[in-house]
LUMLONU-77769 format. One record per residue (C-alpha): residue number from 1; x, y, z; residue in one letter. Coordinates in pm, 1 decimal. Example, Ala and Ser with C-alpha at 12.3 -4.5 7.8 and 13.67 -1.06 7.14 Angstrom:
2
+-----+----------+----------+----------+---+
|   k |       c1 |       c2 |       c3 | r |
+-----+----------+----------+----------+---+
|   1 |   1230.0 |   -450.0 |    780.0 | A |
|   2 |   1367.0 |   -106.0 |    714.0 | S |
+-----+----------+----------+----------+---+
# end
This chain:
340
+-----+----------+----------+----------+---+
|   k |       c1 |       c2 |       c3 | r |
+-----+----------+----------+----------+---+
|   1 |    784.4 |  -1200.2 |    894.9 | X |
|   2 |   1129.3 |  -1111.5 |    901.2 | X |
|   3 |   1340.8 |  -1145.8 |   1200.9 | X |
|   4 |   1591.4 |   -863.4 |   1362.0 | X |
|   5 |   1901.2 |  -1044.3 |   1433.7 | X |
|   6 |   1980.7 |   -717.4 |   1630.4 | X |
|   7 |   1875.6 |   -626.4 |   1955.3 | X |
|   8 |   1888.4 |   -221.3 |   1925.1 | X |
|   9 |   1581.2 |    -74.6 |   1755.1 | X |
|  10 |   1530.1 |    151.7 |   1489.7 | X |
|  11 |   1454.3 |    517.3 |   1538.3 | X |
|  12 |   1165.8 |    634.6 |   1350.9 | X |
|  13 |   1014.6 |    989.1 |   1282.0 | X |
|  14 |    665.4 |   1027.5 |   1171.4 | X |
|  15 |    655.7 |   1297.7 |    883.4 | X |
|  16 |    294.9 |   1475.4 |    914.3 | X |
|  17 |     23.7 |   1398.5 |   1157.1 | X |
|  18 |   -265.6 |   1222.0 |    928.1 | X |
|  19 |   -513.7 |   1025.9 |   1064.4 | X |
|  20 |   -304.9 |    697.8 |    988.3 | X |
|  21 |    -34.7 |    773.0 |   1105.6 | X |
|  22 |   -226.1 |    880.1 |   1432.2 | X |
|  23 |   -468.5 |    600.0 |   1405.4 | X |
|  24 |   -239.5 |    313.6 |   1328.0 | X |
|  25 |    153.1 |    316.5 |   1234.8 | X |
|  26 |    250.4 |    565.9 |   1552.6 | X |
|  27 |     63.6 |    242.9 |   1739.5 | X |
|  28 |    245.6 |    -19.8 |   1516.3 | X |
|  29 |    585.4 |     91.1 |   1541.4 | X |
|  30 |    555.5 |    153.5 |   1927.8 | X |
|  31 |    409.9 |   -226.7 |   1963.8 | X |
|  32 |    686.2 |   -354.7 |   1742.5 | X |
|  33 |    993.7 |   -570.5 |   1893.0 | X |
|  34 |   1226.1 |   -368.7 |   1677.4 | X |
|  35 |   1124.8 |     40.0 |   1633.0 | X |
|  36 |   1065.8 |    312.5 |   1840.5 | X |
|  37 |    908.7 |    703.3 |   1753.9 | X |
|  38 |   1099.7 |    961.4 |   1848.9 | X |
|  39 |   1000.1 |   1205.9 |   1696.5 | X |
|  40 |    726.6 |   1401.9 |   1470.9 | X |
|  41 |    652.3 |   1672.1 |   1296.4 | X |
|  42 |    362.0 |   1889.6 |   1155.9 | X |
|  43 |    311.2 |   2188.7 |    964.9 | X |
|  44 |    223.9 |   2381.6 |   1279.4 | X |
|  45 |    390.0 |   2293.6 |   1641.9 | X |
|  46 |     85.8 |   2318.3 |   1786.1 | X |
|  47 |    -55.4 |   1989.8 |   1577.3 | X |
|  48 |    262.1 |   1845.3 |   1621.0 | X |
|  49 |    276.1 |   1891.6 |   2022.4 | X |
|  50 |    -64.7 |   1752.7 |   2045.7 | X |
|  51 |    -21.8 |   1410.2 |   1888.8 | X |
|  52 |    328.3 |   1383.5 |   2011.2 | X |
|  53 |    112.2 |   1397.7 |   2366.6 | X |
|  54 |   -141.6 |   1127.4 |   2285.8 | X |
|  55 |    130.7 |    860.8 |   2157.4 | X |
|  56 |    408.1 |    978.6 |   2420.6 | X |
|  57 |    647.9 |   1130.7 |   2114.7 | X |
|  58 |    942.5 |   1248.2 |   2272.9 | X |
|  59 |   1033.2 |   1528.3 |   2022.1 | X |
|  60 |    833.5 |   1705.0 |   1833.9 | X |
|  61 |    852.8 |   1975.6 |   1571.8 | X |
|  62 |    655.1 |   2250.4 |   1344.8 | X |
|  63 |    793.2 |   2188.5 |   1031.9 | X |
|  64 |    914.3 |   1926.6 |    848.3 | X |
|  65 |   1251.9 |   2031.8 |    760.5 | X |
|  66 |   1353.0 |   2025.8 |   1133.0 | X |
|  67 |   1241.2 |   1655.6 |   1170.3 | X |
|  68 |   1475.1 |   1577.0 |    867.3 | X |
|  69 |   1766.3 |   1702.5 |   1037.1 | X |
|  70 |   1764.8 |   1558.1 |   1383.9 | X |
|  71 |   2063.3 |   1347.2 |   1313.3 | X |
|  72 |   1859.6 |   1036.8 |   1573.4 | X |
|  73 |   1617.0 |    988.6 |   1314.0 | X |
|  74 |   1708.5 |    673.7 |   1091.5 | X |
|  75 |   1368.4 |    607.6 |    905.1 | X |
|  76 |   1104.7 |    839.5 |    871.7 | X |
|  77 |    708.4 |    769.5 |    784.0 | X |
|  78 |    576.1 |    999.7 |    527.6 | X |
|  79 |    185.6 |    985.7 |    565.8 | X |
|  80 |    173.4 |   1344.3 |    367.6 | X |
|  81 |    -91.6 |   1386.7 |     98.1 | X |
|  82 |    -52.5 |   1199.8 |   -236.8 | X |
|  83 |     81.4 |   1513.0 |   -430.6 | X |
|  84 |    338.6 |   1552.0 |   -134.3 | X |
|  85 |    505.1 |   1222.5 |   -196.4 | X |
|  86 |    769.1 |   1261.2 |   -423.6 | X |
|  87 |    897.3 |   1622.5 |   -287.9 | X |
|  88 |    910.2 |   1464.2 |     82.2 | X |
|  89 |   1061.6 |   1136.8 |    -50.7 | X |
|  90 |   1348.2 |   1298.3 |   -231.8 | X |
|  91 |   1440.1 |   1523.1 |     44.3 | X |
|  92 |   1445.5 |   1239.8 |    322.4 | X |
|  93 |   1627.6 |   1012.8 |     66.8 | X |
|  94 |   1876.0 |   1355.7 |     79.5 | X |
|  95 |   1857.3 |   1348.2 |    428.8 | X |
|  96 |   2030.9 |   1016.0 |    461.9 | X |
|  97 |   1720.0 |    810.6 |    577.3 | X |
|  98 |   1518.4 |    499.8 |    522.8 | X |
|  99 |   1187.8 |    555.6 |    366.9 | X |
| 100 |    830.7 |    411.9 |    443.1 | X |
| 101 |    588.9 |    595.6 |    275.9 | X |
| 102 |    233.1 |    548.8 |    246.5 | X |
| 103 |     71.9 |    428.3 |    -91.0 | X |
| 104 |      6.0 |    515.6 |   -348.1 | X |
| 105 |    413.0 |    611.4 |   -392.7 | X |
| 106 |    345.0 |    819.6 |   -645.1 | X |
| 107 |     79.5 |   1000.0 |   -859.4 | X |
| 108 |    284.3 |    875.8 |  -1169.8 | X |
| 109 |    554.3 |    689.4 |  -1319.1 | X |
| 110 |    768.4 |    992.0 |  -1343.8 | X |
| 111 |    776.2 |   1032.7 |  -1019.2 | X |
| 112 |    809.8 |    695.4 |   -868.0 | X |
| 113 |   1153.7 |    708.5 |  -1104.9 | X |
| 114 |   1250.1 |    989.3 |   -894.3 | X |
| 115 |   1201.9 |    867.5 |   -585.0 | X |
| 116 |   1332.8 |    572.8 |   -666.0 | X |
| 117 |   1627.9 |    674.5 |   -790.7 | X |
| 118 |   1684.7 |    946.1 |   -511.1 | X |
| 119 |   1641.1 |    659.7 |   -269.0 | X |
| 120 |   1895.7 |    418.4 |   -476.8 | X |
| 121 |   2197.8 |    732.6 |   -466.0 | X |
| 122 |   2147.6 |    796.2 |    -81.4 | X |
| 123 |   2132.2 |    424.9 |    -32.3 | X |
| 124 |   1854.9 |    407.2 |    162.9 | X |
| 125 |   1578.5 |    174.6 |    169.2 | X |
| 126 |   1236.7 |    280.7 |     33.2 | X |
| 127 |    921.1 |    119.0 |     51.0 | X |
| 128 |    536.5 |    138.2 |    -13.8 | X |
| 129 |    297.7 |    116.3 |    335.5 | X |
| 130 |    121.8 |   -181.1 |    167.8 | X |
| 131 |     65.8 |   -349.8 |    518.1 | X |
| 132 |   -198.4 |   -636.0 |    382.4 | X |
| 133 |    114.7 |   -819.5 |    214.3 | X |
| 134 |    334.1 |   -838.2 |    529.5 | X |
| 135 |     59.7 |  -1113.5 |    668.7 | X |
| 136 |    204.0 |  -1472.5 |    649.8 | X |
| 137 |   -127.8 |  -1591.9 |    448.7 | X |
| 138 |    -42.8 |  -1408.4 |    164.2 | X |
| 139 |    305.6 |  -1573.9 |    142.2 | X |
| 140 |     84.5 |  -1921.5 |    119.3 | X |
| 141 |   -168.2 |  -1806.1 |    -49.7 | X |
| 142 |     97.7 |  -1768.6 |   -354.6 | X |
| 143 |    263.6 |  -2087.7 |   -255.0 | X |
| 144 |   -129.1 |  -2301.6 |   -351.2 | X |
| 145 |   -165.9 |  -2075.7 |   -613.1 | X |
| 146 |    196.3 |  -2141.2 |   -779.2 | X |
| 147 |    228.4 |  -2506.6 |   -658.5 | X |
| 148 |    -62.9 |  -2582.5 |   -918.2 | X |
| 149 |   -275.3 |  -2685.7 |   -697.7 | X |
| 150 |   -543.9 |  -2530.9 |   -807.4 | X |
| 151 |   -453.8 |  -2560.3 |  -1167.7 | X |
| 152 |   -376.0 |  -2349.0 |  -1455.5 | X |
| 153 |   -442.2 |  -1959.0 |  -1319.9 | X |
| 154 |   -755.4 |  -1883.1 |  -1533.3 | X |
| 155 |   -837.5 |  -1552.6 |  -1386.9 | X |
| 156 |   -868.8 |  -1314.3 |  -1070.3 | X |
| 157 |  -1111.9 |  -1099.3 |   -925.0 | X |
| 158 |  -1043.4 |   -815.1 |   -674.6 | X |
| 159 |  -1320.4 |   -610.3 |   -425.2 | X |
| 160 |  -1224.3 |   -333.6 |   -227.5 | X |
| 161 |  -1518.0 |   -111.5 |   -186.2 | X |
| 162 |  -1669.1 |    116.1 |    126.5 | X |
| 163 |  -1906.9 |    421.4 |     86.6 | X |
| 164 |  -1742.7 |    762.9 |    238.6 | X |
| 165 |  -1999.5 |    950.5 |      4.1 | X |
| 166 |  -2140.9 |   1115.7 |    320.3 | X |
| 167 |  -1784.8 |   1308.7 |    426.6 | X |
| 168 |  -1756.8 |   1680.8 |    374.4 | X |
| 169 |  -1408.3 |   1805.6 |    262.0 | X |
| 170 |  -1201.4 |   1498.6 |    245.6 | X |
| 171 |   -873.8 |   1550.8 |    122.9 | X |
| 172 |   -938.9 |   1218.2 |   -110.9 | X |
| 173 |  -1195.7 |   1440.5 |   -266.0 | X |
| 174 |   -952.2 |   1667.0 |   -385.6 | X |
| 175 |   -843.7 |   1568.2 |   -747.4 | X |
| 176 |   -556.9 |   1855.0 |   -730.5 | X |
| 177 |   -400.7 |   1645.3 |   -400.2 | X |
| 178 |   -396.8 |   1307.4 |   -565.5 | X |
| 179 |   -765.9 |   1217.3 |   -483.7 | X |
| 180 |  -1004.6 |    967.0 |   -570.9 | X |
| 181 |  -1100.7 |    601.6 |   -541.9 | X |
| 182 |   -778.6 |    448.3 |   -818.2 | X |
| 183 |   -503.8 |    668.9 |   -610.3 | X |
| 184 |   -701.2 |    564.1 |   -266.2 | X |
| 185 |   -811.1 |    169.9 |   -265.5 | X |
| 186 |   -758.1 |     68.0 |   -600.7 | X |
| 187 |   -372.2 |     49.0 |   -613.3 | X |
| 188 |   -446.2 |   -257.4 |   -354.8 | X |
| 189 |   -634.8 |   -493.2 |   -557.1 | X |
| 190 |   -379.9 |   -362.6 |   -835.8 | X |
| 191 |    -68.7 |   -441.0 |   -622.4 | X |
| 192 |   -221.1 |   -766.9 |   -542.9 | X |
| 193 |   -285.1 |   -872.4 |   -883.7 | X |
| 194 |     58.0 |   -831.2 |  -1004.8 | X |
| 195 |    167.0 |   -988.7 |   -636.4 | X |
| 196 |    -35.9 |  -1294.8 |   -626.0 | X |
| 197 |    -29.8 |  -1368.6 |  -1055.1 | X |
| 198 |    334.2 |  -1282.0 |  -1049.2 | X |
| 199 |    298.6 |  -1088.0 |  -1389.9 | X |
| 200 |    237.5 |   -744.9 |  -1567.7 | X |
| 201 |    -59.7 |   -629.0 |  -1710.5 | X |
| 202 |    -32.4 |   -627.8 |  -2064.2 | X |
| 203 |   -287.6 |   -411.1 |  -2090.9 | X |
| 204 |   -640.7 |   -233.6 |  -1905.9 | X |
| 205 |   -957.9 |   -140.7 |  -1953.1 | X |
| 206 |  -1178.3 |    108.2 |  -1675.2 | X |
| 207 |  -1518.5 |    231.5 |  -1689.9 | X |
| 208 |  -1569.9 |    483.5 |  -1375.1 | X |
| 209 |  -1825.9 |    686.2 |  -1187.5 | X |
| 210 |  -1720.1 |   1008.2 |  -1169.7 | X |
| 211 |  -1903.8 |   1229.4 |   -895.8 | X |
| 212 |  -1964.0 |   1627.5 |   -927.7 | X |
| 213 |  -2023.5 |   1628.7 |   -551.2 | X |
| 214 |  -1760.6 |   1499.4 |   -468.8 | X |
| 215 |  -1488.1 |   1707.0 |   -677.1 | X |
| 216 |  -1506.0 |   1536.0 |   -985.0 | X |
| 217 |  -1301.9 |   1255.2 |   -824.6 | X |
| 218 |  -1346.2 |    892.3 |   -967.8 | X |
| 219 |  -1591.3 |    737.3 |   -672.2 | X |
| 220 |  -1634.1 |    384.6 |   -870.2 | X |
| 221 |  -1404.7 |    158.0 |  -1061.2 | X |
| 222 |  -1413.9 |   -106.4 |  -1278.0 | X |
| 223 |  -1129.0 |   -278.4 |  -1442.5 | X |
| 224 |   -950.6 |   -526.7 |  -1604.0 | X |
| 225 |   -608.9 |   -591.1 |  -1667.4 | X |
| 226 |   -444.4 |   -786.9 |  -1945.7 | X |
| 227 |   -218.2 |  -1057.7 |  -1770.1 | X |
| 228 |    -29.1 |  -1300.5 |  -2054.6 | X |
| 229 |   -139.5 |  -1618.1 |  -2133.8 | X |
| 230 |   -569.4 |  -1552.4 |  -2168.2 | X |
| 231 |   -556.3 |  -1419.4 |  -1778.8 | X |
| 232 |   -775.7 |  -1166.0 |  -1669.5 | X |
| 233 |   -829.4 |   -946.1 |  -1363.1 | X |
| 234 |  -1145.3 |   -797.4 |  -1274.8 | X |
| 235 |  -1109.5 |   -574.0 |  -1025.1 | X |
| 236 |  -1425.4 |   -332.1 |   -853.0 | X |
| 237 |  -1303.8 |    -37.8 |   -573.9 | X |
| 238 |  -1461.3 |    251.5 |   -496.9 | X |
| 239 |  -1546.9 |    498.8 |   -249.3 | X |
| 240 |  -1952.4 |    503.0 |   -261.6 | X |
| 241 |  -2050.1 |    162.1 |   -268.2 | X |
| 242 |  -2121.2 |   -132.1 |    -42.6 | X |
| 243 |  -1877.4 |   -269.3 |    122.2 | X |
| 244 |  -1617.4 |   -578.3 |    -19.7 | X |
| 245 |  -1292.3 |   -671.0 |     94.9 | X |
| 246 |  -1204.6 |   -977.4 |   -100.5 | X |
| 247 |   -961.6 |  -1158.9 |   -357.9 | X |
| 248 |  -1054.5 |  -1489.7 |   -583.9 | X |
| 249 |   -812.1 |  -1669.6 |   -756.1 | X |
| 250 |   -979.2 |  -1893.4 |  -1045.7 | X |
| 251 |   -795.0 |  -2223.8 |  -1161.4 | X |
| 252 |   -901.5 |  -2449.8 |  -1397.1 | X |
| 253 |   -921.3 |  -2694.4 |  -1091.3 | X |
| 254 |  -1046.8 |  -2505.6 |   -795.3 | X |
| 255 |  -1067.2 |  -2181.6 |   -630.9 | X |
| 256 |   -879.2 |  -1966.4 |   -335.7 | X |
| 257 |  -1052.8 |  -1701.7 |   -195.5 | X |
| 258 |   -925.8 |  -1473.4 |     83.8 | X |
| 259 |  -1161.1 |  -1314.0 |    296.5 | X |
| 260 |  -1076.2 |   -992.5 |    448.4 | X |
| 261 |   -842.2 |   -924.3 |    181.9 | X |
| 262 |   -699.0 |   -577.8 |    237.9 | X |
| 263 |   -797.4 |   -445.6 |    527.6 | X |
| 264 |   -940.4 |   -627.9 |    877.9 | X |
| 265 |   -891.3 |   -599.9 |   1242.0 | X |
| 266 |   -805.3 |   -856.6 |   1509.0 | X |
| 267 |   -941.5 |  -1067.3 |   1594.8 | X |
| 268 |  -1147.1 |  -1062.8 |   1265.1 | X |
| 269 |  -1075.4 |  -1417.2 |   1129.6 | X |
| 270 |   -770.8 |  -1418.9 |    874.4 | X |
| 271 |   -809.5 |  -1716.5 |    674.4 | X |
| 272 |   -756.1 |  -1868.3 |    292.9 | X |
| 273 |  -1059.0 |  -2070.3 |    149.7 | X |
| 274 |   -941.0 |  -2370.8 |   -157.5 | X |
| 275 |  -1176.7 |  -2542.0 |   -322.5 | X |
| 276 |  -1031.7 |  -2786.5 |   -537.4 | X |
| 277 |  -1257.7 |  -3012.9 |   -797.3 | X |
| 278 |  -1554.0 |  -2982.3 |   -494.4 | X |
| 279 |  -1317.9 |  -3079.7 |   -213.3 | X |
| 280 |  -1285.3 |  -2737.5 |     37.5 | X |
| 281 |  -1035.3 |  -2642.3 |    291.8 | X |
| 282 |  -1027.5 |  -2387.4 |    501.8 | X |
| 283 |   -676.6 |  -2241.2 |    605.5 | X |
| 284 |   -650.5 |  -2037.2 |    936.3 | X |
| 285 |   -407.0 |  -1800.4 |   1042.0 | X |
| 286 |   -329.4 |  -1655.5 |   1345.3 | X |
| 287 |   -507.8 |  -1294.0 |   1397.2 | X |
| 288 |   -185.1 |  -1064.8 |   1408.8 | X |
| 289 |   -185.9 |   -678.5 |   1304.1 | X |
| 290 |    -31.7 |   -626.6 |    986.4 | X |
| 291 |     55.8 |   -276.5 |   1052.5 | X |
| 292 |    273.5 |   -414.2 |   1300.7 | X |
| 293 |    423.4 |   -702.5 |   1043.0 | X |
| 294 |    483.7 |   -423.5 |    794.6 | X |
| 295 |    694.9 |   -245.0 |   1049.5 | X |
| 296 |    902.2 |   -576.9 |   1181.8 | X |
| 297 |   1000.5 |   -648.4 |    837.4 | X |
| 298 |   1123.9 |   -260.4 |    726.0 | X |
| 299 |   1273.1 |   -292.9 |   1025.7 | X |
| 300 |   1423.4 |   -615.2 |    980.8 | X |
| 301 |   1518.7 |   -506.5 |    637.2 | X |
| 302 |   1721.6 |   -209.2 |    769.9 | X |
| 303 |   1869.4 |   -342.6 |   1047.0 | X |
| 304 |   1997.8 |   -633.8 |    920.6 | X |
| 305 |   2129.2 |   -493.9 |    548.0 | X |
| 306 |   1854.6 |   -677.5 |    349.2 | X |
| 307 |   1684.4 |   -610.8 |     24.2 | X |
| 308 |   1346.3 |   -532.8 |     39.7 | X |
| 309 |   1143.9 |   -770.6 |   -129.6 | X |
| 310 |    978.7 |   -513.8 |   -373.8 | X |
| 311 |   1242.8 |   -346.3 |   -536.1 | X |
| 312 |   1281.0 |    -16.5 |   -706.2 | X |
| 313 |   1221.3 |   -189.1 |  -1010.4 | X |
| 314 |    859.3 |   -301.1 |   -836.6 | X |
| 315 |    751.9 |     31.1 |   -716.7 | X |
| 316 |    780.2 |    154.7 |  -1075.5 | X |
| 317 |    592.5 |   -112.6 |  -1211.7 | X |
| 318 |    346.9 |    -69.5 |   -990.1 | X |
| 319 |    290.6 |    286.4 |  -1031.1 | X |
| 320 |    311.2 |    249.9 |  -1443.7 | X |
| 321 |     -1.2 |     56.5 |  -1412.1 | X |
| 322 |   -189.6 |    255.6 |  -1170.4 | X |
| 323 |   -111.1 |    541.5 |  -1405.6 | X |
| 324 |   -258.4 |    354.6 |  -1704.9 | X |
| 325 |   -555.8 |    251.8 |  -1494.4 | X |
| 326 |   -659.6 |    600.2 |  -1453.6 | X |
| 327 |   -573.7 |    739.7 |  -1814.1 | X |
| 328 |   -803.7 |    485.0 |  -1913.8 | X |
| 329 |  -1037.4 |    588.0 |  -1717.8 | X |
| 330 |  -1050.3 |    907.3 |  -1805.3 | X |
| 331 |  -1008.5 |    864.6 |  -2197.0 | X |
| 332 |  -1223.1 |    563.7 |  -2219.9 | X |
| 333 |   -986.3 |    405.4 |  -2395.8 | X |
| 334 |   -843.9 |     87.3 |  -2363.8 | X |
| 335 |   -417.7 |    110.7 |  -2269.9 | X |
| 336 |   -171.8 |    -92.1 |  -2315.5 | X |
| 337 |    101.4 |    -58.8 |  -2084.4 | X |
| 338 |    372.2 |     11.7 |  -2313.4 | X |
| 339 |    190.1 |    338.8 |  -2421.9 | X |
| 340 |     79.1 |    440.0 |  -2054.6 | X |
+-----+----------+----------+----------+---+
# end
């Protein structure tokens, strides 16, 4: 985690009143060492007023334009629906402040180019609300993976799978808003993949349930992406399914596996399992909230005139092969990346 060698904190406003946002990063920033809320807004006052109650908001306002210009604001949260992204990115970028906005960034590479480059000529920071990499495990779990102690990387597998089959009207339902399972939960086994290998996909496969009940969204996944050098990753999310919440790392000496991979609570155990040539250890971490992390370190980041360690560069990346993911998915076709 990145420290703030500052002692002011960084004024935040929350950009739409989601049930994130409401559930978990209003909480995270407020626990933080190094942000405060000040302010939110909502497409109706009314909506805006009530959660700006609950979390003790002191401002709050009925549209989102008005949030934008209260010139206190240094960093806003955009928890806005998927096909809201880029417009509300852009115009905060405008608006001369720091962006964190919830994944996935974008619905396509286009746009992630935009917002990127919006965020580059305001110079302002812009990042992706992928809080499972601001834990410290993930930092070693790359360390054992790189330091060869495992061996040669042979291959990955990814799981990151719940059932919300039984929900009427969910918004991730809604294929015209940026819906289903790849946009929802797979970009995180996908980010991770590219995180923890430290590579592109050179090309993927998916094979997907698609689910007339549930608008036609993709509800299953199943994929595999093309690393160099012989390395695959399989990777299974989806929205109607058993649960799993796991990554393995395959060496041609041993194993890591990391439990809880994406998304856990404290004080669920946060741990890294090696298992090299029969030999197993089990690494423990301490059971911190990674909303919070996320927060300390775009914080830190800001407030101290630090890169981000994902840059522009990253985020487009990223979204290129989330975009190929589901092209291939809906084409049945294998892609390779250049093409996507």
């Amino acid at each position: 985690m990145e420290q703030v060698n500052n002692l002011r904190k960084l004024k935040w406003g929350i950009l739409g009143c989601a049930g994130i946002a409401d559930q978990h990063m209003i909480k995270a920033i407020q626990q933080s060492n190094s942000g405060e809320v000040i302010a939110i807004a909502s497409r109706t006052l009314e909506k805006a007023e009530l959660i700006a109650g609950k979390h003790g908001i002191p401002r709050f306002y009925g549209n989102y334009e008005q949030l934008l210009s209260d010139k206190e604001v240094e960093a806003v949260y955009i928890p806005l629906p998927n096909h809201l992204h880029c417009e509300w990115v852009v115009r905060t970028a405008a608006a001369g402040k720091h962006v964190l906005c919830e994944k996935p960034l974008a619905l396509n590479t286009a746009e992630a180019i935009d917002m990127v480059n919006a965020c580059h000529k305001a110079d302002v920071h812009l990042a992706e609300a992928y809080m499972y990499r601001h834990h410290p495990r993930y930092e070693r779990a790359k360390d054992i993976i790189h330091s060869g102690q495992i061996g040669e990387v042979r291959g990955m597998i990814g799981l990151f799978t719940f059932d919300l089959s039984g929900l009427q009207g969910d918004i991730r339902f809604r294929s015209d808003m940026g819906g289903g399972s790849i946009y929802d939960d797979g970009c995180y086994p996908i980010s991770a993949s590219r995180m923890l290998l430290r590579a592109e996909p050179e090309a993927v496969t998916t094979h997907s349930m698609f689910s007339p009940q549930h608008g036609h969204v993709d509800m299953m996944n199943t994929v595999l992406l093309e690393f160099p050098a012989g390395v695959g990753a399989m990777l299974q999310f989806g929205m109607w399914c058993d649960g799993r919440n796991e990554i393995q790392v395959l060496g041609s000496k041993g194993s890591l596996v990391i439990p809880n991979a994406f998304y856990y609570e404290p004080p669920a155990k946060t741990r890294i399992l090696v298992n090299v040539q029969g030999e197993k250890t089990e690494v423990q971490f301490e059971s911190i909230n990674h909303y919070v992390s996320q927060i300390e370190d775009f914080n830190s980041y800001v407030l101290n005139q630090h890169p981000l360690p994902y840059s522009g560069d990253d985020l487009i990346a990223n979204t290129r092969v989330i975009e190929a993911v589901l092209r291939s998915s809906k084409e049945r076709i294998r892609v390779q990346l250049g093409t996507a």
